[in-house]
C-alpha positions in Angstrom: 101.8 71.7 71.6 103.7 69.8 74.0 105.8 73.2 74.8 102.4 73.7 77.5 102.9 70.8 79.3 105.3 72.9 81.3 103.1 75.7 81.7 99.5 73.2 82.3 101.3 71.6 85.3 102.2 74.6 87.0 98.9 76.0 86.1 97.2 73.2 87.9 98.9 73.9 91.1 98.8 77.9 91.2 94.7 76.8 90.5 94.5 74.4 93.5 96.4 77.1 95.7 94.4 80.0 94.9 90.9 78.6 94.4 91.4 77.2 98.5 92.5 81.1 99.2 88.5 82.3 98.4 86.8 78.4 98.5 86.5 78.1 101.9 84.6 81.5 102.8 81.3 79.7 101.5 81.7 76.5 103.5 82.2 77.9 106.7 79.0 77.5 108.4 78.7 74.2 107.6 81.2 73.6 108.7 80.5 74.9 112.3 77.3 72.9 111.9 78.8 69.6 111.5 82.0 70.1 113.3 80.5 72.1 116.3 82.6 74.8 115.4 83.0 78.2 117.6 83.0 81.5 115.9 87.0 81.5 117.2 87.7 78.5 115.4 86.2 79.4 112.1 88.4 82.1 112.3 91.8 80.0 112.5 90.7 77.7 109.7 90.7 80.8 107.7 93.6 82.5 109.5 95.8 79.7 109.9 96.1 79.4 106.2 97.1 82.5 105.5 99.7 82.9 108.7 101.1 79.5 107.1 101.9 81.3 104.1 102.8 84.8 105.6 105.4 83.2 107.7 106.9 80.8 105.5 106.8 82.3 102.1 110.4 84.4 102.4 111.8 80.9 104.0 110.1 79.0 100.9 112.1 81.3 98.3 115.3 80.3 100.1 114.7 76.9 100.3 113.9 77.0 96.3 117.3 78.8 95.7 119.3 76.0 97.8 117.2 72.7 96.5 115.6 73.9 93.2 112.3 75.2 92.2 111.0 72.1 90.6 111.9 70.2 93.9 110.0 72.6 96.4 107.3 73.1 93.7 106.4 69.1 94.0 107.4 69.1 97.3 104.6 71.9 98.2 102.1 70.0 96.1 102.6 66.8 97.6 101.9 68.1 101.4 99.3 70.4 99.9 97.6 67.4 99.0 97.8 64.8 101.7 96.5 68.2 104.3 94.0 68.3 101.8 93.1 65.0 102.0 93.6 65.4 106.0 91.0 68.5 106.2 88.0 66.5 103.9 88.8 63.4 107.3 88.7 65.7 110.1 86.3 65.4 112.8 86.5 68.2 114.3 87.5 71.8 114.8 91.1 71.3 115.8 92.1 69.0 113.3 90.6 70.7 110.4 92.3 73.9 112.0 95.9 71.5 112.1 95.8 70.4 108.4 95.0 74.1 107.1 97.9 75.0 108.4 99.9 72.3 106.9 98.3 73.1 104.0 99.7 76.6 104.2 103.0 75.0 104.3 102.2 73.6 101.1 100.8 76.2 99.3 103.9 78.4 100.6 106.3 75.9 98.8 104.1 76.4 95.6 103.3 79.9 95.9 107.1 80.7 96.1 108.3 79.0 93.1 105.0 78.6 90.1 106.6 82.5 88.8 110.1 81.1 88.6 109.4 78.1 86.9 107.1 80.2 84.5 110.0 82.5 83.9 113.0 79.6 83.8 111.0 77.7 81.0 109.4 80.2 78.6 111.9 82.6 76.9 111.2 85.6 74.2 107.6 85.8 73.2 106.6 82.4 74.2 107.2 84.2 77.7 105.1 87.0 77.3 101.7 84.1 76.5 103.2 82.0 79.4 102.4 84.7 81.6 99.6 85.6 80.5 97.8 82.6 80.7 99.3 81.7 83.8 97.9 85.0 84.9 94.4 84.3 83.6 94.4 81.2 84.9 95.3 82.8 88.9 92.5 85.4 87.8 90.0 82.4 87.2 90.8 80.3 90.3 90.2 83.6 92.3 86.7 84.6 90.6 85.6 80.9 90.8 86.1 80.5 94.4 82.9 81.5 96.3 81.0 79.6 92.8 82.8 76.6 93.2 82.2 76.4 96.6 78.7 76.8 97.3 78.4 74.2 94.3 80.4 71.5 96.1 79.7 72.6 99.5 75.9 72.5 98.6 75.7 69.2 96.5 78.7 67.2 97.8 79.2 68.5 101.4 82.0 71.3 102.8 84.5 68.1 102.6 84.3 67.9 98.9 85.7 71.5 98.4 89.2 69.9 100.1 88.6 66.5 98.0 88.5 68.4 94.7 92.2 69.4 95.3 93.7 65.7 95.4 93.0 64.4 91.4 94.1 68.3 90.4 97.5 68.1 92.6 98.1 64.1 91.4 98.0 64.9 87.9 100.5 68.4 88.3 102.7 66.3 90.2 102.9 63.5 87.3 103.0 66.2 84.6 105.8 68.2 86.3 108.3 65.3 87.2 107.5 64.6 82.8 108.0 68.0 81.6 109.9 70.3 84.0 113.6 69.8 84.3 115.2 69.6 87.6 116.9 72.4 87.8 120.7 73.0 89.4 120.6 73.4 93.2 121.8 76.5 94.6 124.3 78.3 96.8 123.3 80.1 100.5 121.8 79.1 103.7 118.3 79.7 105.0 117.9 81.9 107.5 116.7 79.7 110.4 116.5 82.1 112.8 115.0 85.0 110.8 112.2 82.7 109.7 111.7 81.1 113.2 111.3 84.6 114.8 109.0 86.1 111.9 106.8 83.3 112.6 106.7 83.1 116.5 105.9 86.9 116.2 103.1 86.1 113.6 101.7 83.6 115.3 101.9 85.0 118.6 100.2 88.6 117.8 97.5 86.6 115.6 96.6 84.3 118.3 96.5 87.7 121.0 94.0 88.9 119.2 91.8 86.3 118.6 92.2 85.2 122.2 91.6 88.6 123.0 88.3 89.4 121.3 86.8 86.1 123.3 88.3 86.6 126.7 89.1 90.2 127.3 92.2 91.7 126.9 93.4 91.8 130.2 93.1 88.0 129.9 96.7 86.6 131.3 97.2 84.6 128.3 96.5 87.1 126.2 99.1 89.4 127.5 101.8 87.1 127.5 100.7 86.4 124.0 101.0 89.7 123.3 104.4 90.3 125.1 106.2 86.8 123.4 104.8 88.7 120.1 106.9 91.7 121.1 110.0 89.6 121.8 110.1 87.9 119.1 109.6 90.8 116.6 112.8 92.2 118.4 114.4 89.2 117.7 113.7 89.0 114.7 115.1 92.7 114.2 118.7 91.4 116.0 118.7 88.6 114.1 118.2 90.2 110.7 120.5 92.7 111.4 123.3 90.4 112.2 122.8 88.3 109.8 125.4 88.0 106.7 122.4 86.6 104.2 119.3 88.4 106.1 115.6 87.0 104.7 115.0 90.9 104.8 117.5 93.3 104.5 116.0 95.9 107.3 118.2 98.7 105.5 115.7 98.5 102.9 113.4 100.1 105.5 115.2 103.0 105.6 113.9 103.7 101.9 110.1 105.5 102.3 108.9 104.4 98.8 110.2 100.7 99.8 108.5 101.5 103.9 105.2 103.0 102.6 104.4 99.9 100.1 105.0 97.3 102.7 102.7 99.6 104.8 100.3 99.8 102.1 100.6 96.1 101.0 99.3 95.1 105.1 96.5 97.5 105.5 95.3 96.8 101.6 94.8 93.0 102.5 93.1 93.8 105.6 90.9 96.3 104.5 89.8 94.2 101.1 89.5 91.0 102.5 89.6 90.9 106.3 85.9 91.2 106.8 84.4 89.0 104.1 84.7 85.7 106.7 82.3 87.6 108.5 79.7 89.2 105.3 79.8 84.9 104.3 78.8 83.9 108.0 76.1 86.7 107.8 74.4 85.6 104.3 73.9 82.5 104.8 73.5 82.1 109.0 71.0 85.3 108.7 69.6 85.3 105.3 69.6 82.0 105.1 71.0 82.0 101.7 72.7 78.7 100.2 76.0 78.1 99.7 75.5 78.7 96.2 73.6 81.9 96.5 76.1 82.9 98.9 79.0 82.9 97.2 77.2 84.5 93.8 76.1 87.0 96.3 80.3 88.0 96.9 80.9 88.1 93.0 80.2 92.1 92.7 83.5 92.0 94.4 85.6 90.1 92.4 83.8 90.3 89.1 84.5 94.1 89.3 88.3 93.7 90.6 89.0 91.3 87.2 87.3 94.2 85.2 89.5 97.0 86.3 92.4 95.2 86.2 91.5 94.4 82.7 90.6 97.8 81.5 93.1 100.0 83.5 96.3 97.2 83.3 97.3 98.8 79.8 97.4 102.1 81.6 99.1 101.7 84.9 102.8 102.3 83.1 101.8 106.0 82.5 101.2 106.8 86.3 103.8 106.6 89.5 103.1 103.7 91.3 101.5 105.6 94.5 98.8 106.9 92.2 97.0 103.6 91.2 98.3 102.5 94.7 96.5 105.2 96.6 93.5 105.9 94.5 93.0 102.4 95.1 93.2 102.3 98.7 90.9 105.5 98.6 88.3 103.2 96.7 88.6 100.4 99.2 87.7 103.1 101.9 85.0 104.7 100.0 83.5 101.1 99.2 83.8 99.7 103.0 82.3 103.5 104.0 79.3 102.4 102.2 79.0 99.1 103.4 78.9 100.4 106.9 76.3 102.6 106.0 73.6 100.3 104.0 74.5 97.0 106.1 71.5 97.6 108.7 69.5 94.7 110.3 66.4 94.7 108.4 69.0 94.7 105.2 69.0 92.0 102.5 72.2 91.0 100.1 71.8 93.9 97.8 72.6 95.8 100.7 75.8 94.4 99.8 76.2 94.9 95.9 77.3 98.9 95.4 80.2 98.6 98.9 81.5 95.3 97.5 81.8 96.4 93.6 83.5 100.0 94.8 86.1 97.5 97.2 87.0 95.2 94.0 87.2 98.4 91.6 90.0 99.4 94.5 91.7 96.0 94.5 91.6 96.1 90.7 94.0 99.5 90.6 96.0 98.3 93.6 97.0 95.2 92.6 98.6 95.2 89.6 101.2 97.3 90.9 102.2 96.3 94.3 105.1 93.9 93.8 106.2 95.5 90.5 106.4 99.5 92.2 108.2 97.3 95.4 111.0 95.8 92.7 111.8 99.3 91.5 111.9 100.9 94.8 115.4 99.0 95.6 118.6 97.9 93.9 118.3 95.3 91.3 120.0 92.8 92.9 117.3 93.0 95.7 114.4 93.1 93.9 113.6 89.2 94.9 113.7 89.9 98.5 111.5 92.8 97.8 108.8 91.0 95.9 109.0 88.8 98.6 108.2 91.2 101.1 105.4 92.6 99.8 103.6 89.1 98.9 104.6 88.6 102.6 103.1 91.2 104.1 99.8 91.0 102.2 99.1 87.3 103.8 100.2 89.3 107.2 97.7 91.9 106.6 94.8 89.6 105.7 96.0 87.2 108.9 96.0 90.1 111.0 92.5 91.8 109.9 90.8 88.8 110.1 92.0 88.5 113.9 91.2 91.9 114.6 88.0 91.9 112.9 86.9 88.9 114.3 87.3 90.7 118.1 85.5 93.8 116.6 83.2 91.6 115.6 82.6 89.3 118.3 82.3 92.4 120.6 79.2 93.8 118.5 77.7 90.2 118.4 77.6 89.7 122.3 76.0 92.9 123.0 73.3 92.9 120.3 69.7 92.7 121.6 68.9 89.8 118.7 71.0 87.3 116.5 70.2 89.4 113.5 71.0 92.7 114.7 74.5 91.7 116.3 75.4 90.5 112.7 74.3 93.7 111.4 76.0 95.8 114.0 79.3 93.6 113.4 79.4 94.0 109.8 78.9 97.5 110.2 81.5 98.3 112.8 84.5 95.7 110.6 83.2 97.8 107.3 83.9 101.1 109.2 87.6 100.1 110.4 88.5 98.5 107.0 87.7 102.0 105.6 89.8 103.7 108.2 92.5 100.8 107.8 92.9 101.9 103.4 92.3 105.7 104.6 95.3 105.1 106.6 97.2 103.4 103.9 96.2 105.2 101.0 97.6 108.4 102.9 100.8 106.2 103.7 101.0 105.3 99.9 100.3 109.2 98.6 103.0 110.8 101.3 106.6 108.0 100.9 105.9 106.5 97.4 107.8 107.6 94.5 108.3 106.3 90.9 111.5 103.6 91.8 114.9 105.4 90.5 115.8 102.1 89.8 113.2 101.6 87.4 114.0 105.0 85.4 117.8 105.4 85.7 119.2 101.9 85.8 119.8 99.8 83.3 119.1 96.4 85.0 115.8 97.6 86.2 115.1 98.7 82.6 115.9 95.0 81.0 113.6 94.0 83.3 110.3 95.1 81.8 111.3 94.3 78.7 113.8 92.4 78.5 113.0 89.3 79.7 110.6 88.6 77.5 112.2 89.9 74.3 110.3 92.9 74.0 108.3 95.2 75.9 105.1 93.9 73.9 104.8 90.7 74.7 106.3 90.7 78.5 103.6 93.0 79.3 104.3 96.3 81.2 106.3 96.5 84.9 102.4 97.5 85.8 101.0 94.3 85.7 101.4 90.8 87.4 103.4 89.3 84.6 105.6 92.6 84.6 106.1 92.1 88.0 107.8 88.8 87.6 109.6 89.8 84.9 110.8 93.0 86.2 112.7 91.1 89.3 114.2 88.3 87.0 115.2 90.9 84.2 116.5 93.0 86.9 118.9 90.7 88.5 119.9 88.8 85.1 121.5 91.9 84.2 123.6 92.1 87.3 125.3 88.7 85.7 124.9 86.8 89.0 123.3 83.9 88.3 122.5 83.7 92.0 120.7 86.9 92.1 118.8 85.6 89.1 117.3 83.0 91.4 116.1 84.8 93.7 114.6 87.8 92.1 112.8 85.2 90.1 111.4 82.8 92.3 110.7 85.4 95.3 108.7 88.0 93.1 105.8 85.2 93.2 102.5 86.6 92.1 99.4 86.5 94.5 96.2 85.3 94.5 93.8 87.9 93.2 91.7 87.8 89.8 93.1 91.8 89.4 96.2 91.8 88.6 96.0 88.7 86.3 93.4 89.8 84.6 96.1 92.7 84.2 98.5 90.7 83.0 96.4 89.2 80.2 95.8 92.1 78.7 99.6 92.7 77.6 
């Protein structure tokens, strides 16, 4: 069986990547407790992380094309370890906060290049079971998260959660310079510029509202924060529009199906998982729960989402994209409706169960379909950049809610008669604008998105969900995570670039959620 070494040490490092994504929710107030840590920096240990990978995940795909996947893919594991390693030693707040984000750096590397290397190694059907465990094993990492957490967090300490990721990343970073072949190094630039300006304007609007749910937003820093955010967005529109190999094409904007996704993509992230930093802080600050029973306590959530995706995944082909899309987002809102209207002070976890499991039966149609609906929205030989996009603007969206959560939040906390009841009243007033937030993007979705003409009149786009794995059986349907992936790289192989072939697919990457690969092992 040595034909899975391959697949085992990429494995190990999309586990290590996604298992931190959902780990750290559990630990958090301990965290606080033995770091001193403010309600503002809990949230940048969680936000930081996920702006790391926002920001550099487009750059990441770039830097794969010009050095090799197997060299960022190490790379990304190596840094992800040692800021691993760096987070367990911190004493306080604003080193833990540091190494996260270098972490992010890491995990953007890896997140960037584990689909391509799935894709580059495995070929006809052994492609289609590559996938699919690689899927599975996303999907597990996911679910065991919040478990895994409050196990280590509550026997071992909130270090131990870090800790865990060093032995993991040692032995995928032996197994891959072993198994994995180096790969040719590419042609291109990266677009300095682009990046630096996505980045300053993610940073800079993530850190306005954060700073502005503490100190006011009339605050002076927080203005300026909010007017350099402003700036460099317009840069970053100058710069991509004069650029000859853009990190985003912006005339892909001008498509609605293509505009609507990324716009559903944002507000999905925020309204799914934006507020469950806050439900964590609340079940085990207010109910006391452990660690353990805190994360069990978040499982309706993903437990369902893994279901749905399970059970619907052989489906999703039949429908246009917006449908499973929109219904979705409709779920998500219907699920955080009812959270803000059982979530009361004198309420207990199962106030919890019925709003979390509608919210992961949401994420379990939405999922599987994001990237793969963005790849046939646009030409085949963009379909990388769009995958990229998407993936993108998901860690945006969940960067972004959790800021503006957090402020919503924070306000409900301060003016809350009790401890008990400002929890309560926060929870309530985030679960009412995530509800409004996948209202808003569910209508979004339902109005611009169309079935991709790409994906039912071209050629390319056709190879793609079948194609590239031999046959439509065993790649698994363009519905799915692992048709995702394949869509992009079948896509752009049949333009006969090997160039595009790259990018489409090492930029598709697939994200973090148990949904759409438990999707994807189901084909």
């Amino acid at each position: 069986m040595r034909k899975w070494l391959p697949l085992t040490a990429i494995c190990l490092g999309a586990f290590i990547l996604l298992v931190d994504v959902t780990i750290v929710n559990v630990a958090l107030p301990r965290m606080a407790d033995d770091l001193h840590a403010s309600f503002t920096s809990l949230q940048w240990v969680i936000d930081i992380y996920a702006l790391a990978l926002a920001a550099l995940l487009m750059a990441a795909g770039s830097l794969a094309d010009l050095f090799g996947h197997r060299r960022l893919y190490v790379a990304g594991l190596v840094v992800f370890a040692a800021a691993s390693l760096a987070c367990s030693l911190a004493p306080n707040a604003a080193l833990l906060i540091t190494a996260r984000a270098v972490q992010g750096v890491g995990g953007a590397a890896m997140f960037a290049t584990s689909a391509a290397l799935v894709s580059a190694t495995y070929h006809g059907r052994d492609r289609g079971v590559a996938f699919g465990v690689w899927g599975a094993v996303n999907g597990a990492a996911a679910a065991a998260g919040p478990i895994a957490g409050g196990l280590l967090t509550e026997g071992l300490g909130w270090q131990a959660i870090f800790l865990v990721n060093l032995p993991i990343a040692l032995g995928a970073i032996v197994l891959t310079l072993r198994v994995l072949p180096a790969g040719a190094r590419g042609a291109g630039r990266l677009d300095v510029p682009g990046a630096t300006a996505f980045t300053l304007a993610a940073a800079a609007l993530t850190y306005a509202l954060i700073r502005g749910g503490e100190h006011g937003w009339d605050d002076r820093l927080t203005v300026a924060s909010f007017v350099i955010a402003g700036l460099a967005a317009a840069g970053f529109v100058v710069v991509e529009w004069r650029a000859a190999q853009p990190m985003l094409d912006l005339a892909l904007l001008r498509r609605p199906s293509f505009a609507g996704l990324l716009t559903g993509a944002l507000l999905f992230q925020m309204a799914a998982f934006g507020g469950l930093l806050f439900v964590s802080l609340w079940l085990q600050n207010v109910l006391g729960l452990s660690p353990v029973r805190g994360g069990l306590a978040l499982m309706p959530l993903a437990g369902t989402a893994f279901v749905v995706a399970a059970v619907a995944g052989r489906h999703m082909p039949r429908f246009a994209p917006r449908l499973p899309i929109g219904v979705g987002l409709l779920c998500i809102a219907a699920g955080s409706a009812l959270l803000w209207l059982t979530v009361q002070a004198d309420s207990g976890q199962s106030a919890l169960f019925a709003g979390l499991a509608v919210v992961g039966a949401g994420v379990g149609l939405t999922t599987p379909v994001l990237v793969s609906a963005a790849v046939e929205s646009v030409p085949p030989r963009q379909a990388g950049m769009a995958g990229g996009a998407v993936n993108t603007f998901r860690q945006l969206g969940m960067t972004l809610g959790i800021a503006l959560f957090g402020a919503v939040f924070s306000a409900r906390l301060r003016s809350a008669p009790s401890v008990r009841a400002g929890y309560a009243a926060g929870i309530d007033r985030v679960s009412l604008w995530a509800a409004v937030a996948a209202l808003v993007g569910a209508v979004v979705v339902l109005a611009t998105v169309r079935r991709g003409v790409h994906a039912e009149h071209g050629p390319a786009a056709a190879a793609g969900s079948a194609g590239t794995a031999g046959s439509a059986g065993t790649a698994g349907s363009a519905g799915t995570a692992v048709g995702a992936a394949a869509a992009a790289a079948g896509a752009a192989g049949s333009s006969g670039s090997a160039a595009e072939r790259s990018e489409a697919s090492q930029r598709v990457g697939i994200d973090d959620t148990s949904q759409r690969a438990a999707g994807a092992t189901r084909h």
